[in-house]
FILO-805350 format. One record per residue: residue in three letters; x, y, z of N, C-alpha, C, O in turn. Coordinates in steps of 0.05 Angstrom, whole numbers, plus 5000, padded with zeros to 4 digits. Layout:
% residues N
AlaXYZXYZXYZXYZ
...
END
This chain:
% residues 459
Unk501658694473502858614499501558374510499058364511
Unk503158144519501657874532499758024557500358254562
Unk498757964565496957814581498157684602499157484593
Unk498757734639499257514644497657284653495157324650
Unk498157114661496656894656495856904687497156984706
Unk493056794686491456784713493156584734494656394729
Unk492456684760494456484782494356334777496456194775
Unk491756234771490655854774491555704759491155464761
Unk492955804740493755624716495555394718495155164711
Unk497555504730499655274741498355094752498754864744
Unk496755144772495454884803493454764778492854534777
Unk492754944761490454664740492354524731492454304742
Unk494154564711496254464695497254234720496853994713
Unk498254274741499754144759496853864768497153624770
Unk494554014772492353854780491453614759490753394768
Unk491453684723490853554705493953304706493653064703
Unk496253404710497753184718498152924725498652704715
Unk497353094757497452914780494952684773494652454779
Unk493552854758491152614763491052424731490152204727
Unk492052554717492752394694494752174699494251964688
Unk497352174715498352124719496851784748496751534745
Unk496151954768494851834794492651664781493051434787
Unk489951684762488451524767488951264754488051064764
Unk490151264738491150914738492450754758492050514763
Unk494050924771495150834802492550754809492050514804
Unk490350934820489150844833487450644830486850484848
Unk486650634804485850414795486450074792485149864789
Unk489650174798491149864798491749814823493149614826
Unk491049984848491350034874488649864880488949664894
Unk486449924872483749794874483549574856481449444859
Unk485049484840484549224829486048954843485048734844
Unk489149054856490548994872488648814902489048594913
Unk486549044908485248814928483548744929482548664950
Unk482048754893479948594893481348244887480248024887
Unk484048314882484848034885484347894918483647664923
Unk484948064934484747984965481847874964481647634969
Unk479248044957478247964960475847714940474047534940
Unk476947814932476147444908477547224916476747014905
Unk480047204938479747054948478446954978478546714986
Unk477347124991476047185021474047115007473646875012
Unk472447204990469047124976469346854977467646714988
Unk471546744965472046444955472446174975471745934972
Unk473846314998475746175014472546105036472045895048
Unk470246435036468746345052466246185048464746115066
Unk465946125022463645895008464845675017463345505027
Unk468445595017468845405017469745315051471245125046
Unk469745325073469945385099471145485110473445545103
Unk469845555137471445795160474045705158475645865149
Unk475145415167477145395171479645505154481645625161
Unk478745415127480245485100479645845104481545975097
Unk477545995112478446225106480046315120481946445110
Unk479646275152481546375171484446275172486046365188
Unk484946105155487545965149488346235135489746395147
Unk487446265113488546465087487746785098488746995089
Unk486546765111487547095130489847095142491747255137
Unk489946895156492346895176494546925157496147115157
Unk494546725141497746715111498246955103500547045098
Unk495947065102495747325074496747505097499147555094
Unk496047585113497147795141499947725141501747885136
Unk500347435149503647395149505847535128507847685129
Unk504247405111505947505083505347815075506647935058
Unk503747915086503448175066505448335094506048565089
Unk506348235120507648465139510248435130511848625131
Unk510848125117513948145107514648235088516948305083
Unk511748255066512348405048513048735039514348855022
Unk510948795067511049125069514449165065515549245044
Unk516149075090518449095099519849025071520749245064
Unk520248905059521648935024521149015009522448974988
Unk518749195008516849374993518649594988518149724968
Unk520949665004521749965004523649944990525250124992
Unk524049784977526349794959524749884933525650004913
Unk522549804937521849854901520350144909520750344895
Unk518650124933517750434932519650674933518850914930
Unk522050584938523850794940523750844911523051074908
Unk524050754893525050704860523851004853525051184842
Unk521550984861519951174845520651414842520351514819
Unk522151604866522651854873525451834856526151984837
Unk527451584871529751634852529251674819530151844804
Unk527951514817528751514786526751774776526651794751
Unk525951884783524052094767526152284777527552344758
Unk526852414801529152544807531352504787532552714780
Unk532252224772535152264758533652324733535352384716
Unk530852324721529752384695530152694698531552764679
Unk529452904714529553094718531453194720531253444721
Unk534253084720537553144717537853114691539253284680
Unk536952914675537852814650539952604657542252584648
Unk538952464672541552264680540751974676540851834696
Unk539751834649539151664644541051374648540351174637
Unk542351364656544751114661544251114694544650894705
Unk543451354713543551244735539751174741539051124764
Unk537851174719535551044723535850744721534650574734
Unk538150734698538250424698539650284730538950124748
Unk541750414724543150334750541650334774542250124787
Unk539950474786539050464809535850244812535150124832
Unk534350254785532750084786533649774785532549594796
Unk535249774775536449464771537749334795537949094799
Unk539049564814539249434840536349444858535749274876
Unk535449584854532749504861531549204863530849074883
Unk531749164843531448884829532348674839531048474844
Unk535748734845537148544855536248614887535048424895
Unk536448784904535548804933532748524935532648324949
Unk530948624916527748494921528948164916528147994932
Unk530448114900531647914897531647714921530147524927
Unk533847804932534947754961533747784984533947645004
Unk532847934980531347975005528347685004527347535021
Unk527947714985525147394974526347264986525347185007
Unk529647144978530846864972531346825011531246605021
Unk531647025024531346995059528347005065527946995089
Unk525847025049523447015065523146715055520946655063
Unk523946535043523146225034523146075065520846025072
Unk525245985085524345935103522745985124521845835141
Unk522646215120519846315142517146195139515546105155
Unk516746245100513746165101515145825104516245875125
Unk515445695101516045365092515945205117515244975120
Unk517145405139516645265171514445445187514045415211
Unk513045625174510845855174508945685204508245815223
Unk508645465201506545255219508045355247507345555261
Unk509645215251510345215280510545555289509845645311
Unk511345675271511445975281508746065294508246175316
Unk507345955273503646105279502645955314501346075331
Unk503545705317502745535334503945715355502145785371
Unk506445835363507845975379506046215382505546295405
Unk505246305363503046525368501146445382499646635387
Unk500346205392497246215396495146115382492946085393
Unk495646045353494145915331493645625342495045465354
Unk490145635331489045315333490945105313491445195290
Unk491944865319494344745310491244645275492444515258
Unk490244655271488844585253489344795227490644725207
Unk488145025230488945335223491445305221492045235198
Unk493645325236496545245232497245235212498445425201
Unk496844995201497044795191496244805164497744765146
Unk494044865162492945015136494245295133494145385110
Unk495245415151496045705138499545515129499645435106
Unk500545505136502945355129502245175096503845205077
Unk500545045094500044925070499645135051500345095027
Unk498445435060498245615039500345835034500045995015
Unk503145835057504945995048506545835041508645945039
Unk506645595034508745435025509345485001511645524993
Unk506445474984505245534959506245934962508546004959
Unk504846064966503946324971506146454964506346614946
Unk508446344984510946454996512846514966513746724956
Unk512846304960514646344927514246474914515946514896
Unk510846704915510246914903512047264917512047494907
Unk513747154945513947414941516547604930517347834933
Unk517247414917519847544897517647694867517747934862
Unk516347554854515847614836513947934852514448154843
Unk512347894871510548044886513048284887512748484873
Unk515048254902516548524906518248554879519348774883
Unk519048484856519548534828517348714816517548954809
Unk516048614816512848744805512549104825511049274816
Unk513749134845512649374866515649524843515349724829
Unk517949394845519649594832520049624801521549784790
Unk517949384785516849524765514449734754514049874735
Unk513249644782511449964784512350224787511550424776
Unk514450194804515450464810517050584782517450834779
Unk517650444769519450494749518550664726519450884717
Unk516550504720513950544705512550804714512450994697
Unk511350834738510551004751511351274741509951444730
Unk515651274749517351554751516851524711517051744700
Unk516551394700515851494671513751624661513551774642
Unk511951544679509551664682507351484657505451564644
Unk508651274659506550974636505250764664505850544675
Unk503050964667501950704692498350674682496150624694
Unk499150734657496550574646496950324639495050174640
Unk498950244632499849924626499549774662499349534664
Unk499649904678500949764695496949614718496249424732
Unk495349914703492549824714491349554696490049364706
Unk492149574667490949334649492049084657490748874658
Unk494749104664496648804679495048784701493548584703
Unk495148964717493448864745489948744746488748614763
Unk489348864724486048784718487148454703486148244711
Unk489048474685489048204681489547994690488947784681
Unk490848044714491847844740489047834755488047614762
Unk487748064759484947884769483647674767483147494783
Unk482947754735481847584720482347284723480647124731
Unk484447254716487347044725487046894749487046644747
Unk486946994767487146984802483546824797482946594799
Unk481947064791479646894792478546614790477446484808
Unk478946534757479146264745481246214764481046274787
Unk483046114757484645954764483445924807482945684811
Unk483146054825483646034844480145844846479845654860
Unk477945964828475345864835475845494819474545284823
Unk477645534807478345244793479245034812477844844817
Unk481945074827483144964847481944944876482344774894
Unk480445164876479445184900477244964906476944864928
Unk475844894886473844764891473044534860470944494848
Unk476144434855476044314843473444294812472044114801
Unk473644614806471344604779474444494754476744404760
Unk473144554724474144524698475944254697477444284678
Unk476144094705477943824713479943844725481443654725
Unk480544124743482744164760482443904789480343794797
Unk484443874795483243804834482343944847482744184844
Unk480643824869479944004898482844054919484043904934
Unk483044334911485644234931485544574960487344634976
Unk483644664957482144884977484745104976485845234957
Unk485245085006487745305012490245424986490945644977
Unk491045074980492345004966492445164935494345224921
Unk489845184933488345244908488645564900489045684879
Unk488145654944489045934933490946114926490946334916
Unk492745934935495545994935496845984906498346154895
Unk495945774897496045704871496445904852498545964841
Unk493346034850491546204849493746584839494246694818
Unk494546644869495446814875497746824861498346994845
Unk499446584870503546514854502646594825504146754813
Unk500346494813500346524784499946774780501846894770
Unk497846894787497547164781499147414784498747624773
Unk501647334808503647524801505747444786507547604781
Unk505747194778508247164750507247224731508847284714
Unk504147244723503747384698504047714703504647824681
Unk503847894724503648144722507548204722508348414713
Unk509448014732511648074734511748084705511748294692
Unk511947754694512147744661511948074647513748224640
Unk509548104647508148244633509048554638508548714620
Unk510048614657510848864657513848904653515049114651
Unk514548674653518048634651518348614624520548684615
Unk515748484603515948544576516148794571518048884558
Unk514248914579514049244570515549404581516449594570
Unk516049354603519849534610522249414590524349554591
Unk522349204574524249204564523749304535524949454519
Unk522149204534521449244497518849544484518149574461
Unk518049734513516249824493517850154491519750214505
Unk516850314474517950464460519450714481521350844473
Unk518850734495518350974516520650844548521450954569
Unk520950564537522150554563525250334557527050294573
Unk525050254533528050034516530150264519531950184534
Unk530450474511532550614518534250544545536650524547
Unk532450524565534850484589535950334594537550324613
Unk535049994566536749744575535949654603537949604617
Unk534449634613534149594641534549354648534549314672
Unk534849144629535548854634538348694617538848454615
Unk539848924607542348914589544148794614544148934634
Unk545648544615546048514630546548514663548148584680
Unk544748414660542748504683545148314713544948364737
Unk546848154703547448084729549648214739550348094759
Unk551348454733553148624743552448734763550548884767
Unk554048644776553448934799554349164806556349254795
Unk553549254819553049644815552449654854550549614869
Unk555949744858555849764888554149944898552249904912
Unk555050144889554650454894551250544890550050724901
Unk550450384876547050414870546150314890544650424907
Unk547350014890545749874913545949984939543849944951
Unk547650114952548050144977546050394972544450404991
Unk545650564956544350774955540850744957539250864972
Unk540650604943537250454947537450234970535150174978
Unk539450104981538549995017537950285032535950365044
Unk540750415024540350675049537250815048535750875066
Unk536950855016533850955018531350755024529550825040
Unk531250545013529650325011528650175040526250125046
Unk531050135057529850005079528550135104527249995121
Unk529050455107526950655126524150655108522050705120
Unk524050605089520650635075519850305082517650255092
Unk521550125077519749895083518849845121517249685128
Unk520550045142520850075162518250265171516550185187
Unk518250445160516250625158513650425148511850375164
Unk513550345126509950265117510049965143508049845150
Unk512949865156511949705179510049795206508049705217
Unk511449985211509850185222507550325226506450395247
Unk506550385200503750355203501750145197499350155203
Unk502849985186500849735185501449565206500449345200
Unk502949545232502649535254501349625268499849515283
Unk501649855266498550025283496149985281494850045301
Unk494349855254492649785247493149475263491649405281
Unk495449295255494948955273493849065292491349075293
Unk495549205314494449215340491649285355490449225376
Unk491249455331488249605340486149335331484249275346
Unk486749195311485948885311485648705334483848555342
Unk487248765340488748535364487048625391485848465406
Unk487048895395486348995415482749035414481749075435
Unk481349035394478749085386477148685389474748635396
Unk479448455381479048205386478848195428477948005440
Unk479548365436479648395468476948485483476048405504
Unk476248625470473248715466470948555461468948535475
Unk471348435439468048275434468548175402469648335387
Unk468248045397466647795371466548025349468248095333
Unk463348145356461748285343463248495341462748565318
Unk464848655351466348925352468948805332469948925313
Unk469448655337472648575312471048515287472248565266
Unk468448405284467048435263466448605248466448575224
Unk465548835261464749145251467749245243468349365223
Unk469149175261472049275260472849275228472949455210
Unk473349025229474048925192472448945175473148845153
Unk470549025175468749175155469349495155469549575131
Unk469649665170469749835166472649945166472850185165
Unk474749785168476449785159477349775128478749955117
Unk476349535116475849445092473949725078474649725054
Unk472749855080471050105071473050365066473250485044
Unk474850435095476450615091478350575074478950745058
Unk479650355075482650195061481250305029482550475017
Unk478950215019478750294987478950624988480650734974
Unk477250775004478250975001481351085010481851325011
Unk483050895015485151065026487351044994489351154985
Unk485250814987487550744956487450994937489351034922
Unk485151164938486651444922487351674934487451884922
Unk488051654965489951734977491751634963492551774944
Unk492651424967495651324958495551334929497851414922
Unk494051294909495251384883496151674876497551734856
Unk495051864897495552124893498152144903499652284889
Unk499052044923501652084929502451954917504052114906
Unk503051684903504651564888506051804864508351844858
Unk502851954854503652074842504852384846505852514828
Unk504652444867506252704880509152664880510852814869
Unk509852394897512452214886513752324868515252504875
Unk513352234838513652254818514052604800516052664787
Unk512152764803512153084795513953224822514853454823
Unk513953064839515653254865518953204854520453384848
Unk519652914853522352824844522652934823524453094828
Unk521952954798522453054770522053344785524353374775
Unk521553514794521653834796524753814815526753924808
Unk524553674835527253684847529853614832532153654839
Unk528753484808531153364789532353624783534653704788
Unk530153744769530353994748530954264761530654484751
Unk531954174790531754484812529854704805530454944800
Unk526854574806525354784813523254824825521054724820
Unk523955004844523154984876521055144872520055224893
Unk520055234852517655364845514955124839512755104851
Unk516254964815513854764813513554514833511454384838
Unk516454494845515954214871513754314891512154164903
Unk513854664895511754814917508654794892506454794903
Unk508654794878505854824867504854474853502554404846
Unk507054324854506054134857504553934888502853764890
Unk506554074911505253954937503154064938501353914944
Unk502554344932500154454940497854364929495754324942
Unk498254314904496154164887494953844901492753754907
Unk497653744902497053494913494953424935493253244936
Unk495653624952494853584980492653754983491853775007
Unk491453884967488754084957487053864951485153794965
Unk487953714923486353484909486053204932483753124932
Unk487353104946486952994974485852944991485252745003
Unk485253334997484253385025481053445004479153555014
Unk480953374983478353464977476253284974473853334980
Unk477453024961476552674966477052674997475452495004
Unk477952735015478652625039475552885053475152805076
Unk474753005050472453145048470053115042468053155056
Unk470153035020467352855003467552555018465352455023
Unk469052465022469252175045467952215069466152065078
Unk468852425081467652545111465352575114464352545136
Unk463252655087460452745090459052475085456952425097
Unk460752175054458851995055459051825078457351655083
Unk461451865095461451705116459351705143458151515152
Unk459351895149457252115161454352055163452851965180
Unk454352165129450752135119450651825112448151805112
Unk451351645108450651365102451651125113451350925099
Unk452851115139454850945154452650675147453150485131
Unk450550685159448850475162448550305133449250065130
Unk447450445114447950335073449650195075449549955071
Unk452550395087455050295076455449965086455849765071
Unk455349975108456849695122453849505128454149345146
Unk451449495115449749395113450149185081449448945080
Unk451249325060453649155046454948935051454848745034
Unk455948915066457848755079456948485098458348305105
Unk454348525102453448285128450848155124449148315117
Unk450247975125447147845116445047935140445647915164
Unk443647985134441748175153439947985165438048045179
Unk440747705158437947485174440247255195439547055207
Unk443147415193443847345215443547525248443847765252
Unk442847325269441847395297444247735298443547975295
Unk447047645302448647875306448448175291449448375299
Unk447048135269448148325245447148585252448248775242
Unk445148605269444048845281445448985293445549225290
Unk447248825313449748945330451848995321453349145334
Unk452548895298455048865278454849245261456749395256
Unk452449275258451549425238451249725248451749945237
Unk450549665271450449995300453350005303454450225299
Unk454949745311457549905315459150085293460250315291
Unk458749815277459949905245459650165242461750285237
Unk457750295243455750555229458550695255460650815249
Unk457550625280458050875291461550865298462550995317
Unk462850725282466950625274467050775247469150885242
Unk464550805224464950885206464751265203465851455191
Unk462751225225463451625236465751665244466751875234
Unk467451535263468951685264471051695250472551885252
Unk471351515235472451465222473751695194475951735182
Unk470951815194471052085181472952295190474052455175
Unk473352275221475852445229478152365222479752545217
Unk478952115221481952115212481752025180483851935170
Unk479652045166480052085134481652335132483352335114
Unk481552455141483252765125486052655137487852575123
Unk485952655167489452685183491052335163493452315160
Unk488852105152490551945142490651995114491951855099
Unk489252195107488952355072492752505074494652465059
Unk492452645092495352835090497952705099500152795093
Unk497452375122500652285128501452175103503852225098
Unk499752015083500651935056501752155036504052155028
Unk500152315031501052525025503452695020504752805002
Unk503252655055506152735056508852585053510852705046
Unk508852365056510152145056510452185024512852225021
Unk509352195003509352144984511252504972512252534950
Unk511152674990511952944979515052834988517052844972
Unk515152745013518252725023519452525003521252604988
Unk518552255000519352074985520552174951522652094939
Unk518652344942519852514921522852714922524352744902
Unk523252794942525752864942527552694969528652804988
Unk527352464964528552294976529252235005531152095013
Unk527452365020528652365044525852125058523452135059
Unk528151925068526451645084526951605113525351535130
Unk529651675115530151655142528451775169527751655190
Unk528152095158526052225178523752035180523851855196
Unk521952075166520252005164519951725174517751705185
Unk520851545175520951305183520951345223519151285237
Unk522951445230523151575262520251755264519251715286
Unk519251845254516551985249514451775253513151735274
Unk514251625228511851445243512451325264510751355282
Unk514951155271515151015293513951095326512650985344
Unk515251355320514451625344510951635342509951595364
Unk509351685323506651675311504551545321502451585333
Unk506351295309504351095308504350885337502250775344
Unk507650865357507950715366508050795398507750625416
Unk508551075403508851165421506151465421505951645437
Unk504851425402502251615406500351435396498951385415
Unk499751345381498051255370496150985387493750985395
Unk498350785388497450495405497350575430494950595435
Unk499150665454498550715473495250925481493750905500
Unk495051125456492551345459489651035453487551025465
Unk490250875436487950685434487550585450485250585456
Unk489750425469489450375486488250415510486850245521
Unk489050705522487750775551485050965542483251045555
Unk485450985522481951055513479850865512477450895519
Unk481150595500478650475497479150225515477950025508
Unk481250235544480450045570480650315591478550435597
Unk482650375599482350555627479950765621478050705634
Unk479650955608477451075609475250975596473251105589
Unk475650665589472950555587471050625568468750605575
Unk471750725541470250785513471450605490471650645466
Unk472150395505471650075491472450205462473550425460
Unk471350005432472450065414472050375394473350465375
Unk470150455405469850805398472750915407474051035390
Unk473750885428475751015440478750945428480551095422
Unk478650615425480650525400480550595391482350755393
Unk478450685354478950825335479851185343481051325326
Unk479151255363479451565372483451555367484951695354
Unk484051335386487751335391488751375363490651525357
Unk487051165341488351095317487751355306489151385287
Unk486351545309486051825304487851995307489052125289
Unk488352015341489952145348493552125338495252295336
Unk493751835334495651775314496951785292499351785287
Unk494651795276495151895251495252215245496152335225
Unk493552345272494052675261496352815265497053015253
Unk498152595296501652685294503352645273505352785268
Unk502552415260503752295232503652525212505452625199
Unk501852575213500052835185501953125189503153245171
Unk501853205218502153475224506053455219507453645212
Unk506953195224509553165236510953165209513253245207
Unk509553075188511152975167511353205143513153265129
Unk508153325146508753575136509853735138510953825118
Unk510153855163511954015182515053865172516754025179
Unk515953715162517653645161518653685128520953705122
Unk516653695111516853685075517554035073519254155059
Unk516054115086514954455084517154585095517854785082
Unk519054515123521754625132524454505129526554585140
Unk523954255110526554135103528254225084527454355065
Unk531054165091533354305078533054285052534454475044
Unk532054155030531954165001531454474999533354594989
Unk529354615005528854874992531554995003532754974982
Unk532955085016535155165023537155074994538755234985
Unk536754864986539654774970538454864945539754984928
Unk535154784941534454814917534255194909534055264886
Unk534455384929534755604921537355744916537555944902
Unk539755564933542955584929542755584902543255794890
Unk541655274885542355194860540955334837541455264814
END
């Protein structure tokens, strides 16, 4: 007579997955901004002006990018959802309007960056800075077609579950980005000196090799030529497309949303003091790497949640969230204690210790990086969750969710925390706390009572 099999078996099985699956994500999640920052290392040898130029660009471009992002991050859930049907003609179909959305949507961001100058000047920008950030989205800007191509050949890749190719492309675009940007930048190997210019350069190239390169291996490698994904590729396909806007543009609405919440707490921490927006972006920059296997884990929850919803079974989509958000909250745990026990190590990294400020930079930092420990878990589970809903396709909520979250709890709680009751930027990071734990509680509450289990137990 069998034996039955111990509880745990499934949540290991489900756990060996997710993470087989997740750590190349995350890996190409963390290689992703060591490109950011090989150029900030670069930009700041070569002067303030040039770096604060290419902050400013890179902020510009990465908020417009979020917002066309959701076409390809939608990809992921659909197409692992139609793998889980057996419905291989509508993976093609729906990724390829993908394709064409990111398309279009690039070919309307060309004038923004190209007259990018006067916009920034309307903001408030030193006309110098301007001027230089404009010289670097001119260049920059033409990267973000290939930049949003590349998000919906990840996702694609991803719902196949081949995202070890996709960490070696991204390590190779480093590499890439490196030379080439330390070449231009400062005129080494017989290139010109051409600074800003250089980085931009720099960046355009490095995502036409990761587009190239993954657009080779979506067409030609063994595991993924079946779907034709580029077989005449210029037909169009109404019914797809309207189907990936309808899903696609609440996720690029949604990740606007929270990376708005972060500008502001920027914005609002620059109101405060020098030295406090200093600590700020350091310990910002500290959480953000850990938040990247947050997000590979949901990338990959995405992916085993959609394929169980494909296959109607409302047994493993529940033992895959649980897994997910177990493995999560358990890095989002082990974060909490090195944050805690080592704040001072940590962001002592980051600052030259024989400058006059760095002492003050380094107390705040320490004591932004404690608390910070509180909203590691509540920003461990809004991804999370985001990533359980996104698997069975639902964007719309969730998008009214963060807005509600982030915009009407979140900024306003930073706000009168850290001026009317006067706990300055401690009290800011507290709002951005308080923000993210309505996000967390709201979205879950929302995966855990949503109508799919209803249909998926009809079916």
């Amino acid at each position: 007579m069998d034996q039955p099999k111990p509880l745990a078996t499934p949540y290991l099985t489900h756990a060996g997955a997710l993470l087989t699956l997740g750590l190349p994500i995350i890996g190409s999640h963390l290689a992703q901004m060591l490109l950011h920052v090989t150029d900030t290392v670069l930009l700041g040898w070569y002067g303030v002006n040039a770096l604060a130029a290419v902050v400013l660009g890179t902020s510009m471009f990465f908020v417009v990018f979020i917002l066309g992002s959701g076409f390809g991050i939608s990809i992921m859930g659909m197409v692992a959802a139609a793998l889980g049907r057996g419905d291989e003609t509508q993976v093609r179909r729906e990724t390829r309007m993908g394709l064409w959305l990111s398309i279009l949507y690039a070919l309307l961001t060309i004038p923004l960056f190209w007259w990018s100058g006067p916009i920034l000047l309307h903001a408030g920008q030193k006309p110098e800075v301007a001027a230089l950030a404009q010289d670097f989205l001119r260049i920059a800007g033409f990267g973000m077609m290939p930049a949003l191509l590349i998000m919906v050949l990840k996702s694609y890749l991803a719902a196949l579950e081949k995202t070890q190719v996709v960490l070696w492309v991204t390590l190779a675009a480093v590499v890439l980005n490196l030379v080439v940007a330390w070449a231009f930048i400062f005129g080494r190997l017989g290139a010109p000196e051409l600074g800003v210019r250089g980085a931009a350069m720099a960046s355009l190239a490095a995502q036409i090799l990761t587009f190239i390169l993954l657009a080779l291996y979506a067409a030609l490698s063994e595991g993924s030529r079946r779907f034709h994904l580029f077989q005449r590729f210029w037909r169009p396909d109404w019914s797809a497309f309207a189907r990936v806007l309808r899903l696609g543009l609440p996720v690029g609405l949604t990740g606007l949303a929270e990376s708005g919440l972060f500008v502001a707490a920027s914005v609002m921490m620059g109101w405060i003091g020098t030295v406090e927006l200093a600590a700020h972006g350091i310990a910002m920059e500290v959480t953000a790497l850990a938040f990247m296997v947050h997000l590979g884990l949901s990338n990959a929850a995405t992916v085993r949640v959609g394929r169980a919803e494909g296959e109607s079974d409302a047994r493993a989509m529940r033992e895959v969230a649980l897994t997910a958000t177990v493995l999560s909250l358990g890095f989002g745990c082990l974060m909490v204690a090195v944050f805690v026990a080592l704040p001072e190590p940590i962001i002592s990294l980051f600052i030259d210790m024989s400058k006059p400020e760095a002492a003050a930079i380094l107390t705040f930092g320490a004591a932004l990086l404690a608390i910070s420990a509180l909203f590691q878990v509540f920003d461990a589970m809004q991804v999370i969750a985001l990533g359980l809903l996104r698997g069975v396709q639902d964007t719309r909520g969730p998008m009214w969710v963060a807005v509600l979250s982030y915009w009407v709890v979140g900024v306003p709680s930073s706000y009168v925390l850290a001026f009317p009751l006067g706990l300055g930027g401690v009290g800011l990071w507290l709002g951005l706390t308080v923000g993210l734990a309505a996000a967390a509680c709201l979205l879950m509450l929302r995966f855990w009572h949503g109508p799919w289990w209803a249909r998926l137990a009809q079916g």
